[in-house]
C-alpha positions as a printed NumPy array, in Angstrom:
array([[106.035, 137.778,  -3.708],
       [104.496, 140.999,  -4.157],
       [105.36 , 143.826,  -2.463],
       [102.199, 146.173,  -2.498],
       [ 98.361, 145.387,  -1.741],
       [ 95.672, 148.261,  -1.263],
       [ 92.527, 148.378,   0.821],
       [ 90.633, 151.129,  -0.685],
       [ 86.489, 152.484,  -1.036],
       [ 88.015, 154.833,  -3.615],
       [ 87.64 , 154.131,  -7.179],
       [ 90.667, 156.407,  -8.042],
       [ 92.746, 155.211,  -5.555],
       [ 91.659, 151.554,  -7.343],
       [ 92.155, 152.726, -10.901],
       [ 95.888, 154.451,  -9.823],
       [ 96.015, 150.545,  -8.465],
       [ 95.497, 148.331, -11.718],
       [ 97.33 , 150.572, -13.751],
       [100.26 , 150.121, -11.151],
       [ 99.594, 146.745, -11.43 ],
       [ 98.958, 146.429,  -7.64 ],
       [ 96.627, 144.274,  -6.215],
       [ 93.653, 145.451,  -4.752],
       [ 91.974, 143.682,  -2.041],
       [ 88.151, 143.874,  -1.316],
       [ 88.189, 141.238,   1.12 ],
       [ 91.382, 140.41 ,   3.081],
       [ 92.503, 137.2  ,   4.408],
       [ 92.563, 136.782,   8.081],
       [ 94.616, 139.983,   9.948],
       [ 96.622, 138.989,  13.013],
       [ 96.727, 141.789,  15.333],
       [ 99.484, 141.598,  17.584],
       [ 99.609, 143.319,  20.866],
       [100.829, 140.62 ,  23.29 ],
       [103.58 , 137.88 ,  22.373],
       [100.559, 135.445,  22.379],
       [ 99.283, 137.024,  19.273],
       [102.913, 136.781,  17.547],
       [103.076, 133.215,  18.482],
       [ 99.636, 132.903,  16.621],
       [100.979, 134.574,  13.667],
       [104.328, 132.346,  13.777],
       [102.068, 129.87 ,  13.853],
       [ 99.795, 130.503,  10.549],
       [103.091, 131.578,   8.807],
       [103.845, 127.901,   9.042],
       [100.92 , 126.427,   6.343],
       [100.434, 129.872,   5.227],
       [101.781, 131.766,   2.004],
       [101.359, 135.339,   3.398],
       [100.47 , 136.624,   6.861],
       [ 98.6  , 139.939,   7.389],
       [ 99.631, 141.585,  10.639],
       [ 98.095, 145.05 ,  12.028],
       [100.253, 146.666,  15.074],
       [ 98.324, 149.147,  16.547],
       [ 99.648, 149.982,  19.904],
       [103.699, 149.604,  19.493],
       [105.25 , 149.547,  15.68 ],
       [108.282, 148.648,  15.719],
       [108.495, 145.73 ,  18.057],
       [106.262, 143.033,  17.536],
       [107.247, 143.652,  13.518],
       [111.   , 142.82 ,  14.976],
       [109.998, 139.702,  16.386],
       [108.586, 138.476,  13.511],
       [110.735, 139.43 ,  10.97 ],
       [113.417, 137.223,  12.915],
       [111.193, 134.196,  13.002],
       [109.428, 134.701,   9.996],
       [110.663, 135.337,   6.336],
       [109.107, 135.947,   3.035],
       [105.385, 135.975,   5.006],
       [104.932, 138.803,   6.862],
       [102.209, 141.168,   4.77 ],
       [102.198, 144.615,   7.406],
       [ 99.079, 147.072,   7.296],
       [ 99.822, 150.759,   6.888],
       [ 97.948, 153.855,   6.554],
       [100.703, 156.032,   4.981],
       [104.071, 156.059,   3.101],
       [105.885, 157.263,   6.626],
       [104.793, 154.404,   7.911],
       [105.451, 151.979,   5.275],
       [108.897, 153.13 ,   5.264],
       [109.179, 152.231,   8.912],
       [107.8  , 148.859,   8.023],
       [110.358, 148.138,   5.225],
       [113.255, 149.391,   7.643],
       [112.131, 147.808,  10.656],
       [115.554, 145.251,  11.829],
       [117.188, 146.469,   8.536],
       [115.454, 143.662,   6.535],
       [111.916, 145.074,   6.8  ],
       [109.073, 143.285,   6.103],
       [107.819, 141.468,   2.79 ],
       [105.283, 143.726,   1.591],
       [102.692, 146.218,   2.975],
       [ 98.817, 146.439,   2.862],
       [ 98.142, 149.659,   2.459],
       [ 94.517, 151.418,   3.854],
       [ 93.882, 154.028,   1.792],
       [ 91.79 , 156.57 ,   0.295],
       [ 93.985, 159.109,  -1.077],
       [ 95.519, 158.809,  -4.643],
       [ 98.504, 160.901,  -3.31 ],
       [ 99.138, 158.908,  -0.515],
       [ 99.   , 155.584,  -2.179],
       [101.243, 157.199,  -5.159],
       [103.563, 158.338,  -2.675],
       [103.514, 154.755,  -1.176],
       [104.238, 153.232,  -4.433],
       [107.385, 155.473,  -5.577],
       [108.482, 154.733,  -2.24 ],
       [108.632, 151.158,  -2.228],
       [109.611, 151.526,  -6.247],
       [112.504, 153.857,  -5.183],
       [113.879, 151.167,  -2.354],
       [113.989, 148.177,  -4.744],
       [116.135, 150.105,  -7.053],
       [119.927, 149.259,  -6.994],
       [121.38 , 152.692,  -6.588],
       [124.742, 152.608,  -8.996],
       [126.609, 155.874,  -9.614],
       [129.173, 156.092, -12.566],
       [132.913, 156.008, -11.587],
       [136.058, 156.514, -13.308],
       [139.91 , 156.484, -12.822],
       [141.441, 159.656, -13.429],
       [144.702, 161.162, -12.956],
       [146.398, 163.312, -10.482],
       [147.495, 166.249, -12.712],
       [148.261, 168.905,  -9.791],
       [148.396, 168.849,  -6.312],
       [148.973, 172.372,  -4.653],
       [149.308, 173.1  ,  -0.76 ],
       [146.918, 175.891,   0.84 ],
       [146.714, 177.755,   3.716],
       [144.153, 177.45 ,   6.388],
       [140.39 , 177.141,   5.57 ],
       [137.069, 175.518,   6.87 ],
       [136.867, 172.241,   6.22 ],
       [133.696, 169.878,   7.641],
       [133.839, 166.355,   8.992],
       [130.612, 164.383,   8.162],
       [129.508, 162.518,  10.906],
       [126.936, 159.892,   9.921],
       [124.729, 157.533,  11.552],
       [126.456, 154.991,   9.744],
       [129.642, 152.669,  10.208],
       [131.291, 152.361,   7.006],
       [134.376, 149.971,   5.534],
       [137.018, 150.363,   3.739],
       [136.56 , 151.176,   0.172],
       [133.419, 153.344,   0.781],
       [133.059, 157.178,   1.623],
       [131.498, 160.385,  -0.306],
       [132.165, 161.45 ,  -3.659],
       [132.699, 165.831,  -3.086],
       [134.239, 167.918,  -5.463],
       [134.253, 171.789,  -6.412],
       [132.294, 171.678,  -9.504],
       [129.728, 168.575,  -9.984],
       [130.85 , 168.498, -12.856],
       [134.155, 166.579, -11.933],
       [134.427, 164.792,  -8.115],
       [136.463, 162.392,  -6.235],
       [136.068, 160.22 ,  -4.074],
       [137.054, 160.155,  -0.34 ],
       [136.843, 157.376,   2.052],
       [136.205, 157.594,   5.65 ],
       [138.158, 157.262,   8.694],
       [138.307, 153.73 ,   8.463],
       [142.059, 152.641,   8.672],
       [144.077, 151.963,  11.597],
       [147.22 , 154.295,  12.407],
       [148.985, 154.967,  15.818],
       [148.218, 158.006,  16.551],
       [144.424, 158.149,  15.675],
       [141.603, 155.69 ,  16.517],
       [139.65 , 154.883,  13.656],
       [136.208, 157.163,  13.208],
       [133.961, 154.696,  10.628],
       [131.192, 156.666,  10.562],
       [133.222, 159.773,   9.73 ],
       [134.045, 161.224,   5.944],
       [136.513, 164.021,   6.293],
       [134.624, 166.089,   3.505],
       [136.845, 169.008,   2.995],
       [136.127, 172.358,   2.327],
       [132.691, 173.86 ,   2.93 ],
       [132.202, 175.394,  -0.653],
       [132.604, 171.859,  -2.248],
       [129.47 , 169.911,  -3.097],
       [128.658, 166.312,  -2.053],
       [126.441, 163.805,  -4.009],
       [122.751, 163.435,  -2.352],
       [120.208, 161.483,  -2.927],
       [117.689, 161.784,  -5.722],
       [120.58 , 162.934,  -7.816],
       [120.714, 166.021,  -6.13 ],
       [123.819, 167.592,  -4.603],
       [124.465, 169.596,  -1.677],
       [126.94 , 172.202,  -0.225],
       [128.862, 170.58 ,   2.188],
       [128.622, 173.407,   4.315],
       [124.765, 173.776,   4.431],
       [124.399, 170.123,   6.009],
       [123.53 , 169.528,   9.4  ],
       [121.92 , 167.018,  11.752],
       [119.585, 164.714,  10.178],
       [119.971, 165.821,   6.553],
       [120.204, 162.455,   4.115],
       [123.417, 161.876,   2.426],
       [124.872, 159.088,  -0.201],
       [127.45 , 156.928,   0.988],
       [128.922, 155.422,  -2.143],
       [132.187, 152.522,  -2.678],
       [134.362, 151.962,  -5.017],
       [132.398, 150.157,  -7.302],
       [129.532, 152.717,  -7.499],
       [127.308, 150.812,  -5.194],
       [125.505, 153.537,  -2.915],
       [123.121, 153.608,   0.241],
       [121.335, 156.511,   2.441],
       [122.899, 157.666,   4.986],
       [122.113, 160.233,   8.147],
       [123.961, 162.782,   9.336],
       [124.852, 162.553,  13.118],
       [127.144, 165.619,  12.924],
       [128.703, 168.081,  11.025],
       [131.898, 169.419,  12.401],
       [133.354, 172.729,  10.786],
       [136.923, 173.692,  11.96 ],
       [139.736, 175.634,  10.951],
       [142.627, 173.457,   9.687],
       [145.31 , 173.468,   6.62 ],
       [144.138, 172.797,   2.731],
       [145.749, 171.081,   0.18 ],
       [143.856, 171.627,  -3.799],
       [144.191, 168.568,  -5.537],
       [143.304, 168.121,  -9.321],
       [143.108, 164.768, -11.254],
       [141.988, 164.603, -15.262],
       [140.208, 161.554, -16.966],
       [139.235, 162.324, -20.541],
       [139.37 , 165.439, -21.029],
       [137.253, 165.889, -17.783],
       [138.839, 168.105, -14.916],
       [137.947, 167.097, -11.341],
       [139.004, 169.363,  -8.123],
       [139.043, 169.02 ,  -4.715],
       [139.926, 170.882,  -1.466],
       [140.182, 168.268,   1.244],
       [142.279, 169.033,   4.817],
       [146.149, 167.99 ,   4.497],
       [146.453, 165.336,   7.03 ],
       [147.18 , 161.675,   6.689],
       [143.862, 160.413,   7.835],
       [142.149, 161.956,   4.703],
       [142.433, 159.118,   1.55 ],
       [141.212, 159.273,  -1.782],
       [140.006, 156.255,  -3.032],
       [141.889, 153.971,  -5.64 ],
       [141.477, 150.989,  -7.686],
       [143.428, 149.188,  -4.862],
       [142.762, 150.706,  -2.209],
       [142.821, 154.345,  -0.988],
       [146.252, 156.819,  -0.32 ],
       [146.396, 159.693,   1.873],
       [146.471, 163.05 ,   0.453],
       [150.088, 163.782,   1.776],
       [151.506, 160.799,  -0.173],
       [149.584, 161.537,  -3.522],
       [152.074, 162.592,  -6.002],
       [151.269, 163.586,  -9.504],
       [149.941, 160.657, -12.309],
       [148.608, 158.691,  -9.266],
       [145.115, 157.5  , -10.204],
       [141.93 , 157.973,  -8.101],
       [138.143, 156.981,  -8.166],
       [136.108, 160.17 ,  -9.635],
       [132.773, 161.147, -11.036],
       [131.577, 163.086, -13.784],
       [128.645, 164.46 , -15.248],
       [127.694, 166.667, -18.17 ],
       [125.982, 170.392, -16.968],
       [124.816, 173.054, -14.461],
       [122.953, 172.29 , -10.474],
       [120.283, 174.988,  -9.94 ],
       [119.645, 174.344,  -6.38 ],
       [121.263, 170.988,  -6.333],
       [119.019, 169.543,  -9.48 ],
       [121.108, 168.586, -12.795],
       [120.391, 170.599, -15.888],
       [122.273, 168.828, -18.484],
       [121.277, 171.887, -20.884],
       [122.739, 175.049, -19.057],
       [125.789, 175.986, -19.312],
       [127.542, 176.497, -16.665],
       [131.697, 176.589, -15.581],
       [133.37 , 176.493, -12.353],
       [137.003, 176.693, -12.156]])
């Protein structure tokens, strides 16, 4: 089904369109607007012998495209005036709708509509690799930041932070039972605030400039990541431990807090920091180049130790 139509009286906006290969639609089918649970019945209804329902929502948003979404699947076309709200649309109950009808004039809007929905269908994969413990050295006290998301993550999945983004590792969150701490799943014990974490866009980000609402990648074992929202970020004073693994040739360093909730991820599983001994093997990543400002430059030079 596709994803995209356009509504338009602008003949840039409809030449942007058939080079996009989205469809552009002069005269549109029937539009259900839905402001009482009558009208979602009638659009239930239509869904039934129909291949696509167009629904407009203009007094609440959110709700009446809930409804329908868990009645209705693969049907439900949503009109939009804007990439915000198209976002909202795809989002709405997690499985968002099944495509968008977008009223537009403006060739930036409906471009910025496009890479959006363009940028959600992609499967995000980031490039990991084993490497090896190689040194493991006990600090002294530092800041460190806990990561609070709006997210509840499993085991397996975390952040991937690191000194350099050149070499990272990755840690998983405060998933596992233990006695003496209840489990925090939407919490990634980042480490110190000088390290960078993996963003989105292929950006990165010092840990310690994050705060409430900022986007971050959550990423698992096998590379598979997803946005994620920062509830929190929680800076305190606690001990350090540096720990160093190699795969390649390829150095990777982190300064995470020494404490047994903290794990780096494995093939296996995950180990806390204070039973990693030297030629374990962790998950890392690794990337040729510099970050000006969080973008990659694969052609500067540039070394952190």
């Amino acid at each position: 089904m596709e994803k995209l139509f356009v509504r338009t009286e602008n003949e840039e906006v409809e030449k942007e369109a058939k080079l996009m290969n989205v469809k552009v639609l002069k005269k549109v089918e029937p539009i259900i607007e839905v402001k009482t649970k009558e009208d979602e019945e009638q659009a239930i209804k239509l869904a039934e012998k129909s291949e696509r329902v167009f629904i407009t929502t203009p007094d609440w948003k959110i709700i009446p495209l809930e409804n329908l979404i868990a009645k209705v699947r693969g049907k439900i076309i949503a009109e939009v005036k804007n990439a915000e709200e198209a976002k909202l649309a795809l989002e709405t109950l997690e499985l968002g709708v099944d495509g968008l009808l977008l009223l537009t004039d403006d060739v930036k809007e409906f471009k910025k509509t496009f890479d959006l929905i363009q940028d959600m269908s992609k499967e995000k994969k980031i490039e990991l690799f084993e490497a090896k413990i190689t040194n493991i050295k006990q600090l002294g006290l530092g800041a460190r930041s806990c990561l609070d998301t709006c997210s509840i993550m499993k085991r397996g999945e975390g952040m991937i932070v690191g000194v350099s983004s050149q070499g990272m590792l990755l840690v998983q969150a405060e998933v596992e039972k233990n006695p003496l701490a209840a489990p925090r799943p939407f919490r990634v014990n980042a480490g110190a605030v000088s390290m960078y974490t993996l963003a989105p866009d292929n950006k990165t980000k010092y840990i310690e400039e994050i705060k409430a609402g900022d986007e971050v990648l959550l990423i698992d074992k096998k590379g598979n990541s997803k946005l994620a929202y920062i509830g929190r970020s929680k800076i305190e004073i606690r001990p350090l431990v540096l720990i160093e693994a190699e795969s390649e040739g390829r150095v990777a360093k982190v300064i995470l807090q020494l404490a047994e909730t903290i794990r780096l991820i494995t093939k296996e599983g995950s180990k806390a920091v204070t039973e990693l001994k030297v030629g374990d093997k962790v998950i890392g990543h690794f990337e040729e180049g510099g970050r000006h400002f969080g973008t990659l430059v694969k052609e500067e030079t540039v070394i952190e130790r």
